[in-house]
C-alpha positions in Angstrom: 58.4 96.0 52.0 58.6 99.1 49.7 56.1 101.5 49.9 55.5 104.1 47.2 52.9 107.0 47.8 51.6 109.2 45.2 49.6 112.1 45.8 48.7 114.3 42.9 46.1 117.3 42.2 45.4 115.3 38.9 42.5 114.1 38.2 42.1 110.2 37.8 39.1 108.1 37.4 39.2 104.8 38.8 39.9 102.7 36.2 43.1 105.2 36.0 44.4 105.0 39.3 44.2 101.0 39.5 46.1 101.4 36.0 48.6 103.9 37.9 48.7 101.8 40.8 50.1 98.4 38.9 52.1 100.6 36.8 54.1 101.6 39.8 54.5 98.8 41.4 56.3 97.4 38.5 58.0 100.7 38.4 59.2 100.5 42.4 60.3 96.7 41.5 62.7 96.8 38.7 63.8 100.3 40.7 64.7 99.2 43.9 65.1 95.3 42.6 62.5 93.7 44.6 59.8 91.4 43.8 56.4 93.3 43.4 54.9 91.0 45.3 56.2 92.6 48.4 55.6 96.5 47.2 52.2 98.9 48.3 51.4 101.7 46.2 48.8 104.1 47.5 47.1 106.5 45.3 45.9 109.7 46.6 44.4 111.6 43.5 42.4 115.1 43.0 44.2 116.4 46.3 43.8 119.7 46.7 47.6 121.3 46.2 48.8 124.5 45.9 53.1 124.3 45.0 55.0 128.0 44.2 51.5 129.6 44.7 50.2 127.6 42.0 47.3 125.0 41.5 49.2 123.7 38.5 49.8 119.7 38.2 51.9 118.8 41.0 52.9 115.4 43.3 54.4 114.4 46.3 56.1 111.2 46.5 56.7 109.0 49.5 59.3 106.2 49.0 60.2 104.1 52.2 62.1 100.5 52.1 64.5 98.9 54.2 67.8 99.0 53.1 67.6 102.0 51.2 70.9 104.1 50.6 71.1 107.4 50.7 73.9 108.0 47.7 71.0 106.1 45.4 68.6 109.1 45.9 69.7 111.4 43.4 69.3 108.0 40.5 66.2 107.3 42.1 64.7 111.0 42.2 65.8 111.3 39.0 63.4 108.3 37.5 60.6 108.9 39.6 60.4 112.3 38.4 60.5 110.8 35.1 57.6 107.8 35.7 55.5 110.9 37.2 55.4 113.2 34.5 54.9 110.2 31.8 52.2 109.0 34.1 50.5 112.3 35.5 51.9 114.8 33.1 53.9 116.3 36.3 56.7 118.0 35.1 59.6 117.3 37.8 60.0 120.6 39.3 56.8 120.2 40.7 57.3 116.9 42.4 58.4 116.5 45.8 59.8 113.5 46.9 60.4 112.1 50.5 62.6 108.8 50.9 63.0 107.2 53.5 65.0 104.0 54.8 63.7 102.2 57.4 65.3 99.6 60.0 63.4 96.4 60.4 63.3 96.0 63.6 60.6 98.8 63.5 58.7 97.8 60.6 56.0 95.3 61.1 54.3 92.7 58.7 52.7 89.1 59.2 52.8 89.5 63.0 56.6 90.1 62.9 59.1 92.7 62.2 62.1 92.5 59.9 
């Protein structure tokens, strides 16, 4: 049940963000090793963001999953900062990213939890 959020101040037109969209997905997958099937990817472009007093490109990233560890982050961070700048032209120092691992018990899908 990954979830990856991207919000940008890019521009994208729609034909761009459903490419963006499948691109991450297959991104999240081979990532996190899980079957796309089960990933979402939201898209949230043209945001208005201001990052270091600066409307320069920027992103914040939202990556939840069950089961994810903590000492992965810093391999993780590092290619997701990677797929956003080759994606959005973002370079990483603008990109914020929030991960978050989440129990199952509390995360519902097909009338059930995990």
């Amino acid at each position: 049940m990954p979830y990856f959020k991207i919000e940008t101040n890019q521009p994208l037109d729609d034909s761009g963000a459903k490419k963006l969209s499948k691109a991450a997905s297959s991104f999240l997958s081979g990532l996190l090793g899980k079957p796309e099937r089960v990933i979402m990817v939201s898209v949230y472009h043209g945001t208005e963001m201001m990052f270091n007093e600066s409307p320069l490109p920027a992103a914040y990233i939202e990556i939840k999953s069950i089961g994810l560890k903590p000492e992965k982050c810093p391999e993780f961070s590092k290619a997701v900062c990677g797929f956003i700048e080759t994606a959005l032209q973002v370079p990483p120092e603008r990109v914020y990213i929030d991960f978050t691992d989440i129990d199952g018990k509390m995360f519902g899908w097909n009338k059930q939890t995990f």
